[in-house]
DSSP file (Angstrom, degrees, kcal/mol; ACC not computed):
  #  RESIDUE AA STRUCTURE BP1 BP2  ACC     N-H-->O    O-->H-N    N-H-->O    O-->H-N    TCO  KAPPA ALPHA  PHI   PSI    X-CA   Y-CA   Z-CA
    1    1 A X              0   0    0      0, 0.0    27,-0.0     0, 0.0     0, 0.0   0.000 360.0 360.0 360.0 -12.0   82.3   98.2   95.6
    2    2 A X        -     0   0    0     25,-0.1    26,-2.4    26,-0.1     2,-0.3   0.121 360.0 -92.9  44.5-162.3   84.9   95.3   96.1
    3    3 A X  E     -A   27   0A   0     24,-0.2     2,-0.2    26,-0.0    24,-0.2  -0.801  26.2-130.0-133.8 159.3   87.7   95.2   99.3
    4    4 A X  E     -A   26   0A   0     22,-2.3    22,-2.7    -2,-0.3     2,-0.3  -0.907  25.1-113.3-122.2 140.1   91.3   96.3   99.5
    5    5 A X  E     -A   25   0A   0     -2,-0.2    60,-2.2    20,-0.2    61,-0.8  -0.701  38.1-161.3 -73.0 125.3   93.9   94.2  100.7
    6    6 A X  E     -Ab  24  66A   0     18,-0.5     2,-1.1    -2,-0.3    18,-1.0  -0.833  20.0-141.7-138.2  90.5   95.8   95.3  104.3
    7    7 A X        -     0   0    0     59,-0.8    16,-0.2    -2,-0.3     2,-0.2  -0.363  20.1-171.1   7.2  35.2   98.6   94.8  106.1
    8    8 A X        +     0   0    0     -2,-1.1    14,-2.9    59,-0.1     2,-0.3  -0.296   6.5 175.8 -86.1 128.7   98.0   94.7  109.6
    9    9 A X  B     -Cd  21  69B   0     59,-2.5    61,-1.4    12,-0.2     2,-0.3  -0.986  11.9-159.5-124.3 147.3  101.2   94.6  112.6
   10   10 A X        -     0   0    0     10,-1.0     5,-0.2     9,-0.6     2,-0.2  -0.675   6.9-158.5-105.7 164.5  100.9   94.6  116.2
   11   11 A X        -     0   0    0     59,-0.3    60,-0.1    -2,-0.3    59,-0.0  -0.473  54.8 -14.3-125.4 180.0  103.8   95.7  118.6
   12   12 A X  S >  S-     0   0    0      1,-0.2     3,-0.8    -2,-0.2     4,-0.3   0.494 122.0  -8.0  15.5-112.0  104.3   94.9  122.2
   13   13 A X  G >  S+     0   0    0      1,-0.3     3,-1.4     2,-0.2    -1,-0.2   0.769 118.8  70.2 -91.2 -11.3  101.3   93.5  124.3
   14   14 A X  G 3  S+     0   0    0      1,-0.3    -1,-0.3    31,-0.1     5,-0.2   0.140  90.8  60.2 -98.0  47.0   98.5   93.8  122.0
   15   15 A X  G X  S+     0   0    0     -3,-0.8     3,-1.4    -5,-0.2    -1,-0.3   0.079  79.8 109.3 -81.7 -21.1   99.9   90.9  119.6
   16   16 A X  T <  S+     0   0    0     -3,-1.4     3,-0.1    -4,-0.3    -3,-0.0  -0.498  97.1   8.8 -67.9 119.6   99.6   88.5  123.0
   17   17 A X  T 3  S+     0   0    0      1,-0.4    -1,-0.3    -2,-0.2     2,-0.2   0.844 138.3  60.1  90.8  31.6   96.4   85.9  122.1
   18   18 A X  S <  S-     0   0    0     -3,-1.4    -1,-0.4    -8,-0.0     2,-0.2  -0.580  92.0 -58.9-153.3-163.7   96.8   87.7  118.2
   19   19 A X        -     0   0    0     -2,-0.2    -9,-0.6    -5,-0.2     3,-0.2  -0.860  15.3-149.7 -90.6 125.0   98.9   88.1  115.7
   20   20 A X  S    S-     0   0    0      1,-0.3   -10,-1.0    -2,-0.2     2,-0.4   0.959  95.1  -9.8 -85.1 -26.0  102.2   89.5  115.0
   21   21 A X  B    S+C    9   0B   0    -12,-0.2    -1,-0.3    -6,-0.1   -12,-0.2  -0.962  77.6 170.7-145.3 127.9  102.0   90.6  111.5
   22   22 A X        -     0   0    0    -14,-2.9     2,-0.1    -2,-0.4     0, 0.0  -0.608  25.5-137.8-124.8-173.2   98.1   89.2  109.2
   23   23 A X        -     0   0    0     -2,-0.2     2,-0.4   -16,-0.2   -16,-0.2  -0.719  33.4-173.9-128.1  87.3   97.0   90.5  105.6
   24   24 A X  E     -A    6   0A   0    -18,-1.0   -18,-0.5    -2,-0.1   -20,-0.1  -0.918  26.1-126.5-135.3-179.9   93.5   91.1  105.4
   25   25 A X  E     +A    5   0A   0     -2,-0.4     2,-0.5   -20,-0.1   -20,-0.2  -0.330  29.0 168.5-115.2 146.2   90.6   92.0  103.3
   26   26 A X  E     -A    4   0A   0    -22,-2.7   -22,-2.3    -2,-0.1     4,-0.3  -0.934  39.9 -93.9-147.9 128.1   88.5   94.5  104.0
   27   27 A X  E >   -A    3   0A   0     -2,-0.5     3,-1.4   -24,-0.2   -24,-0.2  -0.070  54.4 -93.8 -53.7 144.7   85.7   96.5  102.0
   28   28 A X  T 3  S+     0   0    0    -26,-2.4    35,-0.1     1,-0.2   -26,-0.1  -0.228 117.2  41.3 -51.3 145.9   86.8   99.8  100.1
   29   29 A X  T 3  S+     0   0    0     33,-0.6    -1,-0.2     1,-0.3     2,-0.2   0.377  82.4 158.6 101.2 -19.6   86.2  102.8  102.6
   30   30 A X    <   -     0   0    0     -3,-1.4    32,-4.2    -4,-0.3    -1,-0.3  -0.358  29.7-148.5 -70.3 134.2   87.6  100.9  106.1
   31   31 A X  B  >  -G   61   0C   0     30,-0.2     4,-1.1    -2,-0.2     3,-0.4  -0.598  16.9-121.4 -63.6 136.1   88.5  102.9  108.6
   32   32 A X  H  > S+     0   0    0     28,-2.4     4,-1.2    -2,-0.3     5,-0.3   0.824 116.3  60.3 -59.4 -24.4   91.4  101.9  111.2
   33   33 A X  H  > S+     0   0    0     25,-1.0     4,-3.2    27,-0.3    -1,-0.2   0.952  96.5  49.9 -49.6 -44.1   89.0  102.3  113.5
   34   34 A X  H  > S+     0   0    0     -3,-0.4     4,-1.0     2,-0.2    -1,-0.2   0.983 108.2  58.6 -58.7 -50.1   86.9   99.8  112.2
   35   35 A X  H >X S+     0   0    0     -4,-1.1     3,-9.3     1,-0.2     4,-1.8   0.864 103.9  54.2  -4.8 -97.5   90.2   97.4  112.1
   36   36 A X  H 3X>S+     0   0    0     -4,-1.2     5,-2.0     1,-0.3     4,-0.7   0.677 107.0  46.1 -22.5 -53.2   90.6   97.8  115.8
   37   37 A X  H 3<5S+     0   0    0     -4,-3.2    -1,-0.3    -5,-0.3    -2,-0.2   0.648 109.9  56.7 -91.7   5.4   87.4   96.8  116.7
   38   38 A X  H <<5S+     0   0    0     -3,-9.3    -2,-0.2    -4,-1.0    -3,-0.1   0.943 105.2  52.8 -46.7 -72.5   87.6   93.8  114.3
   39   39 A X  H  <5S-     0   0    0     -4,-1.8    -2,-0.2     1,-0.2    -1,-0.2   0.530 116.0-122.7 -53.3 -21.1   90.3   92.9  116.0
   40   40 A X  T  <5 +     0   0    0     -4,-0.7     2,-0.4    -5,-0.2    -3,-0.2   0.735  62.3 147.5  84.6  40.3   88.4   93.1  119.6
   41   41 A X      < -     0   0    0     -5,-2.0     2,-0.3    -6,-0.1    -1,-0.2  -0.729  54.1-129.1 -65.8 133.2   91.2   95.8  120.7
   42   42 A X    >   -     0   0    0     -2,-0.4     3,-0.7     1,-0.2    -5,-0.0  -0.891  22.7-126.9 -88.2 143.7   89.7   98.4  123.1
   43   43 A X  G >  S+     0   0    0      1,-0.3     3,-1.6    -2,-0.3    -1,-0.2   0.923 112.0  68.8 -38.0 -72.5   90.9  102.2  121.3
   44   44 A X  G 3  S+     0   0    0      1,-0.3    -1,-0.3    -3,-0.2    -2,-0.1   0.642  95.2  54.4 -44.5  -9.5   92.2  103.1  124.5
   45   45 A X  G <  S+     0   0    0     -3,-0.7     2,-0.3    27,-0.1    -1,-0.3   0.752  93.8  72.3 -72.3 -44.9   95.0  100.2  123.7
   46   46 A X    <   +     0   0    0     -3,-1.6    26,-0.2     1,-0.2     3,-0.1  -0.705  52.8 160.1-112.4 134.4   96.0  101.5  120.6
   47   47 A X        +     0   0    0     24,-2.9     2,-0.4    25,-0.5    -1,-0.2   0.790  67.7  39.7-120.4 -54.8   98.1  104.9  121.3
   48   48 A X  E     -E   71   0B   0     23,-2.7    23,-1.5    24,-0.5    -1,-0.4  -0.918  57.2-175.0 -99.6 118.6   99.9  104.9  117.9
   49   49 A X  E     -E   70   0B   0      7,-0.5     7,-1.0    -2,-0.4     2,-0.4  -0.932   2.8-172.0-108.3 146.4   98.9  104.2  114.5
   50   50 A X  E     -EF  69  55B   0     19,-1.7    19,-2.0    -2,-0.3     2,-0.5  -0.921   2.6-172.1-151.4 134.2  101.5  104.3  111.8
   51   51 A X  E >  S-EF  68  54B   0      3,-1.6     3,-2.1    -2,-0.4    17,-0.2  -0.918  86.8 -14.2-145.3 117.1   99.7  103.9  107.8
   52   52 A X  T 3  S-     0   0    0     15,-1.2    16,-0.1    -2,-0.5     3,-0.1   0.692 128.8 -56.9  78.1   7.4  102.8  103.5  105.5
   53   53 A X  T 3  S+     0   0    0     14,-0.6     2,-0.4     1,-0.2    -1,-0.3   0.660 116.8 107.3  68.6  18.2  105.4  104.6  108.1
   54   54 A X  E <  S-F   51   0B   0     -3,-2.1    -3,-1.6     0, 0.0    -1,-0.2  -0.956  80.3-102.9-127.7 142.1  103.6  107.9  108.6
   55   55 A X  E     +F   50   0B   0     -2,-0.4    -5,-0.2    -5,-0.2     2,-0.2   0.027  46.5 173.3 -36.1 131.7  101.6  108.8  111.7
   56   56 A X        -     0   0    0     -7,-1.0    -7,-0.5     1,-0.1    -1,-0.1  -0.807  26.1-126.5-143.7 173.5   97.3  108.7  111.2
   57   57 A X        -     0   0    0     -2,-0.2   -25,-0.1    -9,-0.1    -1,-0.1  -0.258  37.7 -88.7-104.3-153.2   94.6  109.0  113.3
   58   58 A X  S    S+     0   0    0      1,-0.1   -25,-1.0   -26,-0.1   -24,-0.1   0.297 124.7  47.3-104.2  21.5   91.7  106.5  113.8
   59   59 A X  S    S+     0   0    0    -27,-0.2    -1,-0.1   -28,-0.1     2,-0.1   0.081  72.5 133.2-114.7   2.4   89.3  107.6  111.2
   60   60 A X        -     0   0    0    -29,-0.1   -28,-2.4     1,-0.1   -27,-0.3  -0.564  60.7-135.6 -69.0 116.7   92.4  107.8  108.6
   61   61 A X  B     -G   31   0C   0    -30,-0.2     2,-0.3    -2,-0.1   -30,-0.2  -0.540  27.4-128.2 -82.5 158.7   90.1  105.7  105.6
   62   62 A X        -     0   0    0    -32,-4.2   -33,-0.6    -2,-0.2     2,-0.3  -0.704  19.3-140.3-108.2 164.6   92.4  103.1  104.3
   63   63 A X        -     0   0    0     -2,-0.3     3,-0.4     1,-0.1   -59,-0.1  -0.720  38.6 -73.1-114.7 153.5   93.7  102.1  100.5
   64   64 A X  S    S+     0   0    0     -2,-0.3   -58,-0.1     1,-0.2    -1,-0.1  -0.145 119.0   6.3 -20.2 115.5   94.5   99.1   98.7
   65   65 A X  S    S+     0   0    0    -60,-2.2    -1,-0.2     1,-0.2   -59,-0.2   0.695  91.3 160.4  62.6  13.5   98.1   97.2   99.8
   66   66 A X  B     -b    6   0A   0    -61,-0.8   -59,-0.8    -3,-0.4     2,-0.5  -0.434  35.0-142.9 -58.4 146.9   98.0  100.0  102.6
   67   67 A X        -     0   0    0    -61,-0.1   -15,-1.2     2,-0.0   -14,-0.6  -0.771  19.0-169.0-123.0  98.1  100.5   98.7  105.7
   68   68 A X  E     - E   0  51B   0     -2,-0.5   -59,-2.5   -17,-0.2     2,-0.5  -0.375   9.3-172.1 -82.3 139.5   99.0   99.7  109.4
   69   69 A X  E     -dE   9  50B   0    -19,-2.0   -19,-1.7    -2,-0.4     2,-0.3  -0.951   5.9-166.3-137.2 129.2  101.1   99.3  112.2
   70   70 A X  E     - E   0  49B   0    -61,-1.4     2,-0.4    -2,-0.5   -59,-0.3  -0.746   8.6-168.5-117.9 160.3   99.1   99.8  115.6
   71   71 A X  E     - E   0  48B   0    -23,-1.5   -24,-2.9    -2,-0.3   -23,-2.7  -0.970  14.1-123.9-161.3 136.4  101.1  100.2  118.5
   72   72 A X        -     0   0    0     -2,-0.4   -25,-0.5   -26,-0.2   -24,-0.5   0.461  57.8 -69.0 -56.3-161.7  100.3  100.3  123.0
   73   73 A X        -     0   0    0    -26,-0.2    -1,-0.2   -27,-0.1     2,-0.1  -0.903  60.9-118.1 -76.3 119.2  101.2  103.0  125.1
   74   74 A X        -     0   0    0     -2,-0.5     2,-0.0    -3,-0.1    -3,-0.0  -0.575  35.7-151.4 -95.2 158.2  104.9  102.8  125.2
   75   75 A X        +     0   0    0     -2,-0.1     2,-0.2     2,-0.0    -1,-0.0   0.100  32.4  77.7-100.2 169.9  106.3  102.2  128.7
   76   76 A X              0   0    0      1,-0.1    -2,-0.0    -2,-0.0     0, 0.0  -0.565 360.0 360.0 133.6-152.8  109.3  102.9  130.6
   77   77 A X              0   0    0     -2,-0.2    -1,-0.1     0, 0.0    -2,-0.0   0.343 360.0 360.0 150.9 360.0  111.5  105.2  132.6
């Protein structure tokens, strides 16, 4: 079936003891979910997902030179 190449950025705290921005390969058919738990992020970390600059969920399957950007709960007041 071969892999697609992916784009991964983290924001805020879930880049600490990671990565701010990787490129890696991933069998045709990945899920962001699957990502996430590559990545040993617990779901309940990741609030926002962004595929391409538009808003996905975590079962959004992914394409070839696709660019995810996962992002915490954002903070503040």
């Amino acid at each position: 079936m071969g892999n697609i190449h992916i784009t991964i950025k983290l924001f805020a705290m879930l880049r600490e003891g990671r990565f701010d921005t990787k490129i890696g390969e991933f069998p045709v058919g990945t899920m962001v979910c699957e990502i996430i738990q590559q990545l040993g992020i617990p779901e309940k970390e990741v609030t926002l997902i962004f595929i391409n600059g538009r808003h996905r969920q975590p079962n959004t399957r992914l394409m070839d030179g696709d660019t995810v950007a996962l992002f915490p709960p954002v903070g503040g007041g």
